[in-house]
PyMOL Python script that loads the backbone (N, CA, C, O; Angstrom):
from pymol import cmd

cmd.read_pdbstr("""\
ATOM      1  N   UNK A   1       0.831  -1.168   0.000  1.00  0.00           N
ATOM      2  CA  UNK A   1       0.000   0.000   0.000  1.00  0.00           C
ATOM      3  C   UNK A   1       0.889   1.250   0.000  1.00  0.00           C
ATOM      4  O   UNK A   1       1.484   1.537   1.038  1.00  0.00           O
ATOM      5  N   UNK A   2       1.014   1.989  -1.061  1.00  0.00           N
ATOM      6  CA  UNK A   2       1.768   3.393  -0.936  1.00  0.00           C
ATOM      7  C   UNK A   2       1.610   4.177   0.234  1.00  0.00           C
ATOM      8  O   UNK A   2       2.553   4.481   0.965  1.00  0.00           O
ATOM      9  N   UNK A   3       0.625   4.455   0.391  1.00  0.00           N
ATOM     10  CA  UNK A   3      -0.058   5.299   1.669  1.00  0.00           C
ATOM     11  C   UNK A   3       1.020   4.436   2.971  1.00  0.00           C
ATOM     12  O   UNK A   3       2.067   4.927   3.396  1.00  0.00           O
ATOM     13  N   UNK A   4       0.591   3.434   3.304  1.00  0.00           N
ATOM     14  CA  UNK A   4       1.210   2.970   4.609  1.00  0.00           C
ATOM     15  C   UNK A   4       2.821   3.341   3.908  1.00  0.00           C
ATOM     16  O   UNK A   4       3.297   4.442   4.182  1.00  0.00           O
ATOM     17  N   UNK A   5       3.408   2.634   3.244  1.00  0.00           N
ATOM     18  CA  UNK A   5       4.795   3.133   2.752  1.00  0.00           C
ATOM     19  C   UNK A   5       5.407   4.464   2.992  1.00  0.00           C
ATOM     20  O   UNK A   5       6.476   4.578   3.592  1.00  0.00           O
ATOM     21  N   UNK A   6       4.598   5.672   2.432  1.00  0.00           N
ATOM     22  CA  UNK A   6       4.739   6.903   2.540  1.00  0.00           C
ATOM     23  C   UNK A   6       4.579   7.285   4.310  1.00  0.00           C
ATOM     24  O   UNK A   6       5.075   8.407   4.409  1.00  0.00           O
ATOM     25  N   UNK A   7       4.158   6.881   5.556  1.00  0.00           N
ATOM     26  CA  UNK A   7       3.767   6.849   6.443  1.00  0.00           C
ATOM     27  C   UNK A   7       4.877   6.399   7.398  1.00  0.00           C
ATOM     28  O   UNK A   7       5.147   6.996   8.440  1.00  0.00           O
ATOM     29  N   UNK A   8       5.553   5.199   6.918  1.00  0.00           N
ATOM     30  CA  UNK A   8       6.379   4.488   7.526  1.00  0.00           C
ATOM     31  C   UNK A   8       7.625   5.197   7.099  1.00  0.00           C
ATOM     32  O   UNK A   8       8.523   5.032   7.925  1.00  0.00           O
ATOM     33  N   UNK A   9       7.909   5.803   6.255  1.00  0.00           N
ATOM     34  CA  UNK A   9       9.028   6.170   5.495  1.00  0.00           C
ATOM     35  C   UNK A   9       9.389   7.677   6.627  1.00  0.00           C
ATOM     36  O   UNK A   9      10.427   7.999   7.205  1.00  0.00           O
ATOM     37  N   UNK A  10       8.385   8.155   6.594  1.00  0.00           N
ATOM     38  CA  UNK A  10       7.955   9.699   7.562  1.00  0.00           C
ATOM     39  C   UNK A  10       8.262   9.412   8.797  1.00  0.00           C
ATOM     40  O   UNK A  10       9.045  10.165   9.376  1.00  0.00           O
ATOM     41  N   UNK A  11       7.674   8.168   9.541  1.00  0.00           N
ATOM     42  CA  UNK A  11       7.927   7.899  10.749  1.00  0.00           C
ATOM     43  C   UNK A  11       9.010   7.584  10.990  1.00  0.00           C
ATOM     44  O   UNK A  11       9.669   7.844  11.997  1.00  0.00           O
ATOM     45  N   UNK A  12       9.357   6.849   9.866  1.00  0.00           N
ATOM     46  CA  UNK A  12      11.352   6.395   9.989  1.00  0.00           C
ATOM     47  C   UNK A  12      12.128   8.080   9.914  1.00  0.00           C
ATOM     48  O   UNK A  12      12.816   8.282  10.914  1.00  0.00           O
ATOM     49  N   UNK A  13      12.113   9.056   9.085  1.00  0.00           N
ATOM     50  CA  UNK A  13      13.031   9.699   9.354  1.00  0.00           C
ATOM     51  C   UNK A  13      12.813  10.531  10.453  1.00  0.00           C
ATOM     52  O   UNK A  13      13.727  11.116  11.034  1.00  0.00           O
ATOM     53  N   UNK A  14      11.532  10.609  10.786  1.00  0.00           N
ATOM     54  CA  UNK A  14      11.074  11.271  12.443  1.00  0.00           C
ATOM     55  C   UNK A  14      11.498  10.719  13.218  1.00  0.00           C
ATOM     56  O   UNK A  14      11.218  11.340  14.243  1.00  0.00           O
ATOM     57  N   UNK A  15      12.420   9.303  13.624  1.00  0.00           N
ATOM     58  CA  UNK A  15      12.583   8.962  14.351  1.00  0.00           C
ATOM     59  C   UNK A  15      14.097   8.835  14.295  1.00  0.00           C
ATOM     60  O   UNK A  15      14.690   8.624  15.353  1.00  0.00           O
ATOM     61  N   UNK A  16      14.825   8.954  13.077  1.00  0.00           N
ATOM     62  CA  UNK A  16      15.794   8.983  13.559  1.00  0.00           C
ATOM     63  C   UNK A  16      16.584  10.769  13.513  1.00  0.00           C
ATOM     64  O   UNK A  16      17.716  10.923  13.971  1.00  0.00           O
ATOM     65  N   UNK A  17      15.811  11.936  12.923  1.00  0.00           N
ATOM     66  CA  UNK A  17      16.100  12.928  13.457  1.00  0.00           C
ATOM     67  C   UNK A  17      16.175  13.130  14.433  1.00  0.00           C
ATOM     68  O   UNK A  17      17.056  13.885  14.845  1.00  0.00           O
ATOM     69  N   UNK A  18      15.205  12.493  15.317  1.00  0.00           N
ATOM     70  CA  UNK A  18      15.155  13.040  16.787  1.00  0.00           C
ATOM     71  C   UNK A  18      15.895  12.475  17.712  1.00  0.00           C
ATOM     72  O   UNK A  18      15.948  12.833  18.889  1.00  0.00           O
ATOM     73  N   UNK A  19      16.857  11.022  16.904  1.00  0.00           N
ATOM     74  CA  UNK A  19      17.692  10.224  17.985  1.00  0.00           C
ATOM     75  C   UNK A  19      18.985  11.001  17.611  1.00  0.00           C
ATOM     76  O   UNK A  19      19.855  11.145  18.471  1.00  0.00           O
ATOM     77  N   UNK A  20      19.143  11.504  16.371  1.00  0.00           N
ATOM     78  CA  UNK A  20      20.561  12.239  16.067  1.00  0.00           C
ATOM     79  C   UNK A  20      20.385  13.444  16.982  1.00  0.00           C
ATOM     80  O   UNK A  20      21.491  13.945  17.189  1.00  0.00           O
ATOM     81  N   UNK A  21      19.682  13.913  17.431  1.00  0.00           N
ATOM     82  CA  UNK A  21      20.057  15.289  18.328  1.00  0.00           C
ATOM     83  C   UNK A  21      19.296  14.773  19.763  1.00  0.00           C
ATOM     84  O   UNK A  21      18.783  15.671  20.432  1.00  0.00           O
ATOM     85  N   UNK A  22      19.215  13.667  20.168  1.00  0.00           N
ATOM     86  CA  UNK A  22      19.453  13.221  21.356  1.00  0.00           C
ATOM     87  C   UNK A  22      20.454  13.697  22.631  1.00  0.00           C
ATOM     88  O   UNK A  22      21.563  14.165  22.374  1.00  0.00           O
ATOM     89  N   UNK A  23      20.085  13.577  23.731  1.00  0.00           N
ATOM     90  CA  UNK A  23      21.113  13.371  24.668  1.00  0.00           C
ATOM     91  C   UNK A  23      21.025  12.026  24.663  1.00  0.00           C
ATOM     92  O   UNK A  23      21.810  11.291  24.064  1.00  0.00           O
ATOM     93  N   UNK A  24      19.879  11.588  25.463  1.00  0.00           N
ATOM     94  CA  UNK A  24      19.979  10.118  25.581  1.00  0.00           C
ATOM     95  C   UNK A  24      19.114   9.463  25.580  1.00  0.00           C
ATOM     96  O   UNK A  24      18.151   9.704  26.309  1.00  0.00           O
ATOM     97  N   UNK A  25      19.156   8.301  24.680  1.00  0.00           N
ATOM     98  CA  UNK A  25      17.925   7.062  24.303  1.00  0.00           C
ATOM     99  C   UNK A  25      18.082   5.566  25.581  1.00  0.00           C
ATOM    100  O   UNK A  25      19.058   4.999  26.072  1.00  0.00           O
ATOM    101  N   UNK A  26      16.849   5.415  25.698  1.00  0.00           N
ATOM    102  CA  UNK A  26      17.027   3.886  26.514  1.00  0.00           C
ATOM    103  C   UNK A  26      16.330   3.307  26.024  1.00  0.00           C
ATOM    104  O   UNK A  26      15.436   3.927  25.448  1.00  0.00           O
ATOM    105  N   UNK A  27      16.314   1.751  25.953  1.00  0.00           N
ATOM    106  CA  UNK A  27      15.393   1.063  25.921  1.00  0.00           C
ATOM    107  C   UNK A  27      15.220  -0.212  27.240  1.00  0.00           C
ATOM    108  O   UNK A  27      16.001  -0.964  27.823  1.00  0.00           O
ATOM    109  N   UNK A  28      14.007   0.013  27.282  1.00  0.00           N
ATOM    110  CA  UNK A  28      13.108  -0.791  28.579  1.00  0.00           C
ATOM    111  C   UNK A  28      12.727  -1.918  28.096  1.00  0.00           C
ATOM    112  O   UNK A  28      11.560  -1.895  27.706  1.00  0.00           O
ATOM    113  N   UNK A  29      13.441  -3.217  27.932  1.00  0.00           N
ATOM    114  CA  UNK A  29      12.742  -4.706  28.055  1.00  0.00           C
ATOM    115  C   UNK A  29      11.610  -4.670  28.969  1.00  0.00           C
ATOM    116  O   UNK A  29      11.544  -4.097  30.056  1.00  0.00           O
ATOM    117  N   UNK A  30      10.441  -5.592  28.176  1.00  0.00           N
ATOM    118  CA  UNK A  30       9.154  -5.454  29.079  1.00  0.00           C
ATOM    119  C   UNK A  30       9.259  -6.766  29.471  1.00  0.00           C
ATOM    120  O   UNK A  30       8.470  -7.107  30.353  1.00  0.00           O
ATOM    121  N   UNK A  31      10.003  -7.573  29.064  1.00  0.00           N
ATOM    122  CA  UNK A  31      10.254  -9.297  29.113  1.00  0.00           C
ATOM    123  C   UNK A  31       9.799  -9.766  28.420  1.00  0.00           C
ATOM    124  O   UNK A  31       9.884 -10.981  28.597  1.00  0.00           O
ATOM    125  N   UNK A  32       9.078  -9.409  27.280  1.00  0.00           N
ATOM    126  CA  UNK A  32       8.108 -10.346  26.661  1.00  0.00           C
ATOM    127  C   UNK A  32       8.988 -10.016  25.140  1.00  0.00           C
ATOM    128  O   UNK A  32       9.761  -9.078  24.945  1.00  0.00           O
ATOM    129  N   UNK A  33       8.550 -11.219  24.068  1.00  0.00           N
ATOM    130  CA  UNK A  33       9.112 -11.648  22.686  1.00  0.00           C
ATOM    131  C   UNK A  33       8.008 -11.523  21.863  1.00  0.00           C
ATOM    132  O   UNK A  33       6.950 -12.094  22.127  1.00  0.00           O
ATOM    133  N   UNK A  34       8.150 -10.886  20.975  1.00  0.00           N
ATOM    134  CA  UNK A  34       7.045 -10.728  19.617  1.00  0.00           C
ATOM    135  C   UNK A  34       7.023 -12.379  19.249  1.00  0.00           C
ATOM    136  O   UNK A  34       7.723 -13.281  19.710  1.00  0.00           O
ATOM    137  N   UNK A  35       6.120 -12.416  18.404  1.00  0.00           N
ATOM    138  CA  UNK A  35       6.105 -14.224  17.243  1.00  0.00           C
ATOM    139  C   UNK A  35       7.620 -14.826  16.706  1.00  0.00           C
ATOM    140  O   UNK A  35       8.164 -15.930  16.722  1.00  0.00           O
ATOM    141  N   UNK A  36       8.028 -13.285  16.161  1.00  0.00           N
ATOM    142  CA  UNK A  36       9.394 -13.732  15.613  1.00  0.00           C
ATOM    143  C   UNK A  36      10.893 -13.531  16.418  1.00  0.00           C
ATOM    144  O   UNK A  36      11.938 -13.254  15.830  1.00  0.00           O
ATOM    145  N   UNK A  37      10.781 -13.703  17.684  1.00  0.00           N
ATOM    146  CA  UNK A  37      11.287 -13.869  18.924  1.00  0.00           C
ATOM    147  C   UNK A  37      12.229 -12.601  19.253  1.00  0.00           C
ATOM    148  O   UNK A  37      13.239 -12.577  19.956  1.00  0.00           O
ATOM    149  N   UNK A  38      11.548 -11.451  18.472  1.00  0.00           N
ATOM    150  CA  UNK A  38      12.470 -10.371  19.006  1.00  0.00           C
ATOM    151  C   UNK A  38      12.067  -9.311  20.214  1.00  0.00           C
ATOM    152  O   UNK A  38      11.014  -8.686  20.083  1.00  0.00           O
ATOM    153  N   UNK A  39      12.694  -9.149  21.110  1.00  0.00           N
ATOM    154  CA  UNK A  39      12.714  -8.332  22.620  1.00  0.00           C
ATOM    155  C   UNK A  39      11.039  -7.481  22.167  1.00  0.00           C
ATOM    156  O   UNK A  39      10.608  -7.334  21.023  1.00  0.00           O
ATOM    157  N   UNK A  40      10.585  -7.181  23.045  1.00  0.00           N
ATOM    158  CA  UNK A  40       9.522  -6.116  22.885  1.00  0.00           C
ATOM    159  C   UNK A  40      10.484  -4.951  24.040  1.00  0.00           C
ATOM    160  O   UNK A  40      11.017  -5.313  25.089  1.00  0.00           O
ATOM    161  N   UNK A  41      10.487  -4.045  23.679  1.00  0.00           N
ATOM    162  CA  UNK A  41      10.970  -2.956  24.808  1.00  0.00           C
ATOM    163  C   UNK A  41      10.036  -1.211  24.455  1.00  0.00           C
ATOM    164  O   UNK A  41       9.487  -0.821  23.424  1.00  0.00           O
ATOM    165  N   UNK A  42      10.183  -0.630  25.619  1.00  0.00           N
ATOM    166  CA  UNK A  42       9.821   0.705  25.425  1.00  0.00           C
ATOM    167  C   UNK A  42      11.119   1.850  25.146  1.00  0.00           C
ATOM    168  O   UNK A  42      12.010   1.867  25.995  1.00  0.00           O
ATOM    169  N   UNK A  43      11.189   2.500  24.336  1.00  0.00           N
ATOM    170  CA  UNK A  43      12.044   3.061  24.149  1.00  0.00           C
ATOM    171  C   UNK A  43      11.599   4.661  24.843  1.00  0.00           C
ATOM    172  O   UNK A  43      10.429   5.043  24.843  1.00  0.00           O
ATOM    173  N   UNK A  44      12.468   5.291  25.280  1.00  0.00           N
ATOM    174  CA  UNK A  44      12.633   6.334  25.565  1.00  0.00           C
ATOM    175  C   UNK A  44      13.794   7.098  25.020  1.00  0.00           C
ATOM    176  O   UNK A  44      14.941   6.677  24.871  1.00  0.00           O
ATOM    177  N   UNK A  45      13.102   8.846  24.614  1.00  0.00           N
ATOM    178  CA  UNK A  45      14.363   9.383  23.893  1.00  0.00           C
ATOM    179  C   UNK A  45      14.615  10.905  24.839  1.00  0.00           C
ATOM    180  O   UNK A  45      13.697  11.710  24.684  1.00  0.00           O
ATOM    181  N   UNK A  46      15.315  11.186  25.422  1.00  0.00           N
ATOM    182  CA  UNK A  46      14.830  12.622  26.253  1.00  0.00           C
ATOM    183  C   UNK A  46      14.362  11.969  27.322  1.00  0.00           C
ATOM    184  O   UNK A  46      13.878  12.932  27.916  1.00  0.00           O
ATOM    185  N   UNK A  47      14.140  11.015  28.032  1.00  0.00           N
ATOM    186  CA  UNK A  47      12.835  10.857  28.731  1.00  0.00           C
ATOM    187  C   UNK A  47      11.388  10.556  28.353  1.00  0.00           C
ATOM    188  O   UNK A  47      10.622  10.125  29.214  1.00  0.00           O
ATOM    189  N   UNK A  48      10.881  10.817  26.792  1.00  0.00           N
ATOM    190  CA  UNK A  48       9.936  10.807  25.939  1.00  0.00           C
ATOM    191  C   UNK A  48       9.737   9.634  25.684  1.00  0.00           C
ATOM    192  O   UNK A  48      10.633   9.026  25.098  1.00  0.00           O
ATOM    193  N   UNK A  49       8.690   9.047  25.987  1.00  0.00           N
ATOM    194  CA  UNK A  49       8.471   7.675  25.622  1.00  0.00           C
ATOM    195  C   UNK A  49       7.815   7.490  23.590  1.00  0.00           C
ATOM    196  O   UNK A  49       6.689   7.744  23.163  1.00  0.00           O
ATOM    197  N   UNK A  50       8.753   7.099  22.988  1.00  0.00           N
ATOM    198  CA  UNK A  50       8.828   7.356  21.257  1.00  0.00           C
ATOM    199  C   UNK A  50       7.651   6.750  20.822  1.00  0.00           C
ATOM    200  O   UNK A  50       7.316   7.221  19.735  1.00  0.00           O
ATOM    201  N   UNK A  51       6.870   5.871  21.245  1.00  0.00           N
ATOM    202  CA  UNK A  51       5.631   5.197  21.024  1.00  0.00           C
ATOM    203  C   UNK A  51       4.338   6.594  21.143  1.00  0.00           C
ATOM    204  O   UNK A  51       3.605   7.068  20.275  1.00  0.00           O
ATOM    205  N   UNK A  52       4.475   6.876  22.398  1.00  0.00           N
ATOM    206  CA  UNK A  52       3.841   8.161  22.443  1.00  0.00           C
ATOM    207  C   UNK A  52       3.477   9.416  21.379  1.00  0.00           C
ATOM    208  O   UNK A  52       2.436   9.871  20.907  1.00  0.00           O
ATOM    209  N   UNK A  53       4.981   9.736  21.257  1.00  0.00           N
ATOM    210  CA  UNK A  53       5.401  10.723  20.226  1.00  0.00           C
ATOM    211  C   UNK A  53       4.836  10.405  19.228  1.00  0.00           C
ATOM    212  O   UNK A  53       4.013  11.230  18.833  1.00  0.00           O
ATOM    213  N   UNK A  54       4.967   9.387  18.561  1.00  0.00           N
ATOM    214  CA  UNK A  54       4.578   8.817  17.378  1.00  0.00           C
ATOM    215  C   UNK A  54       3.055   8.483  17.295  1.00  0.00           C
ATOM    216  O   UNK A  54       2.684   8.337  16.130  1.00  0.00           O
ATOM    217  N   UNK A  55       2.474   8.390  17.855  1.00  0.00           N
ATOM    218  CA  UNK A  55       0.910   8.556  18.276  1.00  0.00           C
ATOM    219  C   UNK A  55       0.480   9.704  18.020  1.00  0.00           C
ATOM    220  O   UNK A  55      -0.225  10.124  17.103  1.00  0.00           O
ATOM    221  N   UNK A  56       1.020  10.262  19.024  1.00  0.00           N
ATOM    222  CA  UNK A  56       0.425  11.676  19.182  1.00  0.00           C
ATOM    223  C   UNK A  56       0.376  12.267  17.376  1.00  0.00           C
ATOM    224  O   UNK A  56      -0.603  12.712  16.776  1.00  0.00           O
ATOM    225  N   UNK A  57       1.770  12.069  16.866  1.00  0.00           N
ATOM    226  CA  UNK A  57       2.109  12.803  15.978  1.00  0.00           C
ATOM    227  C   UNK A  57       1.400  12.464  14.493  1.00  0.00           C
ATOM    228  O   UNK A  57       1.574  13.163  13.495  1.00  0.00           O
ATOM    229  N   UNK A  58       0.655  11.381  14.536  1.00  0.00           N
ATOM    230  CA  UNK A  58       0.183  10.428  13.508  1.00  0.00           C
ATOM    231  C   UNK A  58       0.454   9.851  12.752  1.00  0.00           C
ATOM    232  O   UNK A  58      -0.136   9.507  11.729  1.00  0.00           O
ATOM    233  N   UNK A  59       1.971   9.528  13.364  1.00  0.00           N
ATOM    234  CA  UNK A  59       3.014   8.773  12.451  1.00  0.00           C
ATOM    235  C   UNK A  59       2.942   6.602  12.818  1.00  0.00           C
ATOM    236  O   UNK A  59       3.416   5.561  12.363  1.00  0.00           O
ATOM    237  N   UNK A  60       2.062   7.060  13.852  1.00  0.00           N
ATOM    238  CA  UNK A  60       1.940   4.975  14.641  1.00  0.00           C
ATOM    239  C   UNK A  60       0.499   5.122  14.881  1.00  0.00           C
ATOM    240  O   UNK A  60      -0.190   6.136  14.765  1.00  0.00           O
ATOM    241  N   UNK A  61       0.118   3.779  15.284  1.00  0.00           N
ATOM    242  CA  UNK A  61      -1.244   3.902  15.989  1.00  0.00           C
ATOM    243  C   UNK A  61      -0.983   2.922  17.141  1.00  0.00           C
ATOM    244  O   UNK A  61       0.153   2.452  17.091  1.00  0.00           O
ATOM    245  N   UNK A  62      -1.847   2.424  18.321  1.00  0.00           N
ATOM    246  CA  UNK A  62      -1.677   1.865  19.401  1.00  0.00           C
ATOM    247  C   UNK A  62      -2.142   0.780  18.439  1.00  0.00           C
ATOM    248  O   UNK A  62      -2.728   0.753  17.357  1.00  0.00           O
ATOM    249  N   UNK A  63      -1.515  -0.307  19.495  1.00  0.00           N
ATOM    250  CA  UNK A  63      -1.677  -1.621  19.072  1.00  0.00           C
ATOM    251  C   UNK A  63      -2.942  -2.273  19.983  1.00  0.00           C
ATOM    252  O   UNK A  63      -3.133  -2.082  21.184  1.00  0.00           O
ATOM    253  N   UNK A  64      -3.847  -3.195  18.954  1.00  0.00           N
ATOM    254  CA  UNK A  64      -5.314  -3.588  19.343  1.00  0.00           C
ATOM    255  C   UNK A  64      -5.415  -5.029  19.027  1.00  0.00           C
ATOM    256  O   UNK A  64      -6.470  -5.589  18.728  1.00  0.00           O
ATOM    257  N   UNK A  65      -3.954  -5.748  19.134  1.00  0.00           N
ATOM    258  CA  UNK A  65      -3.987  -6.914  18.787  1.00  0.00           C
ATOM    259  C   UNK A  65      -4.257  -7.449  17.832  1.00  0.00           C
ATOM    260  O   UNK A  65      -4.417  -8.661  17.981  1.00  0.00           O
ATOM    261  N   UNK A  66      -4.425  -6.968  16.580  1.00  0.00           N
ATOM    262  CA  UNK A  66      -3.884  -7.234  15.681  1.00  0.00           C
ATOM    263  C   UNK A  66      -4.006  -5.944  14.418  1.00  0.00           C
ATOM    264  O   UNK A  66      -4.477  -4.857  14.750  1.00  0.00           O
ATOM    265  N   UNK A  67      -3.598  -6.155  13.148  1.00  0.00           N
ATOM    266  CA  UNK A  67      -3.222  -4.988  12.271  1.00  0.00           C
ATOM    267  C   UNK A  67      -4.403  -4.111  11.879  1.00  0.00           C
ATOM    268  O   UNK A  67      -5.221  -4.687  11.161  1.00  0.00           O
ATOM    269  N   UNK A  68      -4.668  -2.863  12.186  1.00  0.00           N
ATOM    270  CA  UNK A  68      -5.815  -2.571  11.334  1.00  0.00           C
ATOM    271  C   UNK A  68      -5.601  -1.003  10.235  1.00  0.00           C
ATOM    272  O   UNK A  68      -4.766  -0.108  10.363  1.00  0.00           O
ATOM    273  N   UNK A  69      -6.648  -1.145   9.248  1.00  0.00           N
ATOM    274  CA  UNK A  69      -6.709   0.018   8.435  1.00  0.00           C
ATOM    275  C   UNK A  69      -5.820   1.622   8.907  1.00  0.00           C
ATOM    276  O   UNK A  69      -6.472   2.644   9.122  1.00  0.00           O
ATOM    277  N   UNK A  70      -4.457   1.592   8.997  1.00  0.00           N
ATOM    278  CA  UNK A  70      -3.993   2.464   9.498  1.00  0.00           C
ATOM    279  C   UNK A  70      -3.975   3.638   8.364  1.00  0.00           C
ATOM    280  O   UNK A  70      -4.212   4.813   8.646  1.00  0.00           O
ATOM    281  N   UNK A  71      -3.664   3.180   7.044  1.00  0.00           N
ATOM    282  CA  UNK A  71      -4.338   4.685   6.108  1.00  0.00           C
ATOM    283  C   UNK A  71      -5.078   5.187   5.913  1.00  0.00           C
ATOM    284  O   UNK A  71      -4.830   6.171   5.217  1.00  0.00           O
ATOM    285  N   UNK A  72      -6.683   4.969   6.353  1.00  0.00           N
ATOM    286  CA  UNK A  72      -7.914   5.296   6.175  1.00  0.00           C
ATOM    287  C   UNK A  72      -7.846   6.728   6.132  1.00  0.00           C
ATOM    288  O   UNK A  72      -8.285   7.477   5.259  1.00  0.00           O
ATOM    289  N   UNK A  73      -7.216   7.016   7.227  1.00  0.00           N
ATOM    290  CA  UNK A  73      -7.403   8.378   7.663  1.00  0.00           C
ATOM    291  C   UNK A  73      -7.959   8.971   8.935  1.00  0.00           C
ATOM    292  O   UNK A  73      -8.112  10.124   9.339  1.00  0.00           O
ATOM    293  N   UNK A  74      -8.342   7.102   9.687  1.00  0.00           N
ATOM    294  CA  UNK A  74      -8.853   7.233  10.844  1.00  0.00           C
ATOM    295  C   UNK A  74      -7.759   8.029  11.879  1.00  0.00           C
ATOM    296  O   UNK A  74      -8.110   8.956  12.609  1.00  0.00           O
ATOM    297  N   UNK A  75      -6.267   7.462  11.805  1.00  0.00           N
ATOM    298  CA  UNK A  75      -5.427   7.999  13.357  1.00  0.00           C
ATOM    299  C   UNK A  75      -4.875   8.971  13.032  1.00  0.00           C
ATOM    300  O   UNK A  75      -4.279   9.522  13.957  1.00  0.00           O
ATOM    301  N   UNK A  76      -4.759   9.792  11.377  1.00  0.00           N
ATOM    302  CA  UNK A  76      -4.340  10.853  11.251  1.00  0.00           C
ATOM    303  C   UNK A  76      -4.303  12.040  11.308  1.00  0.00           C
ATOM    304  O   UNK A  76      -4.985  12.701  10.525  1.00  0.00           O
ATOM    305  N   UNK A  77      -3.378  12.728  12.393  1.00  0.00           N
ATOM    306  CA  UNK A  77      -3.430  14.195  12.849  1.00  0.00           C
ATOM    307  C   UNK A  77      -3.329  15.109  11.199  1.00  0.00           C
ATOM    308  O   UNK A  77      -2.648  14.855  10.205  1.00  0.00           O
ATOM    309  N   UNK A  78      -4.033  15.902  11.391  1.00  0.00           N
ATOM    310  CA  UNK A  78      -3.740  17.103  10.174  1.00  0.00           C
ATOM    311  C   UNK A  78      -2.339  17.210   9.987  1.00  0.00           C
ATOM    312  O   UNK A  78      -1.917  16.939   8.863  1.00  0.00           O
ATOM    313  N   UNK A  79      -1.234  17.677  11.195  1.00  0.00           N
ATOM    314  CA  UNK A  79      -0.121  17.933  10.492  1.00  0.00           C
ATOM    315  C   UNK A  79       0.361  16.716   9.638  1.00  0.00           C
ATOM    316  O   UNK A  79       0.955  17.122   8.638  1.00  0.00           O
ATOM    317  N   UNK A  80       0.300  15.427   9.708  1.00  0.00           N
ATOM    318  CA  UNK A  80       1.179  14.365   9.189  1.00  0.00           C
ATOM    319  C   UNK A  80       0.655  14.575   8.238  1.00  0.00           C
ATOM    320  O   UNK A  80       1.527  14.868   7.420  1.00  0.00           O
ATOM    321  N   UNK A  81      -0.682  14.628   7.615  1.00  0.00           N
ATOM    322  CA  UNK A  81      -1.042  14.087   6.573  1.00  0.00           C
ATOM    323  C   UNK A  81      -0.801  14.951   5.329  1.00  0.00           C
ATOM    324  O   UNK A  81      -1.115  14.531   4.216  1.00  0.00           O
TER     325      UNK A  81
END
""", "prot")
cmd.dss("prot")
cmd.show_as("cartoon", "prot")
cmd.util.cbc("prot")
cmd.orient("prot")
């Protein structure tokens, strides 16, 4: 889907602008493993929890157990779009 592409592409360089002018990033193991056995953690950048940011910003959506219509236009803030 272009739309999700164009979305993910935005969120990728939003995320790593904001780690290049970082002080400091952590990430928080929650203990738990996705399907394809990789760490789940919370990341923090500033103190800013990046899941957040990215919500807020309409670059992610919260997770509802499983994938849904994220281009519709339903989670998108005016500025992203």
């Amino acid at each position: 889907m272009p739309e999700e592409r164009a979305l993910a592409e935005a969120a990728s360089a939003y995320v790593s602008e904001w780690i290049a002018s970082a002080r400091r990033v952590e990430a928080h193991p929650t203990g738990r493993r996705d399907r394809y056995g990789r760490v789940v953690a919370r990341i923090d950048v500033d103190g800013v929890d990046l899941a957040e940011r990215l919500i807020a910003r309409g670059l992610a959506q919260p997770w509802r157990g499983r994938k849904a219509d994220f281009c519709s236009g339903a989670y998108l803030l005016p500025a992203a779009r």
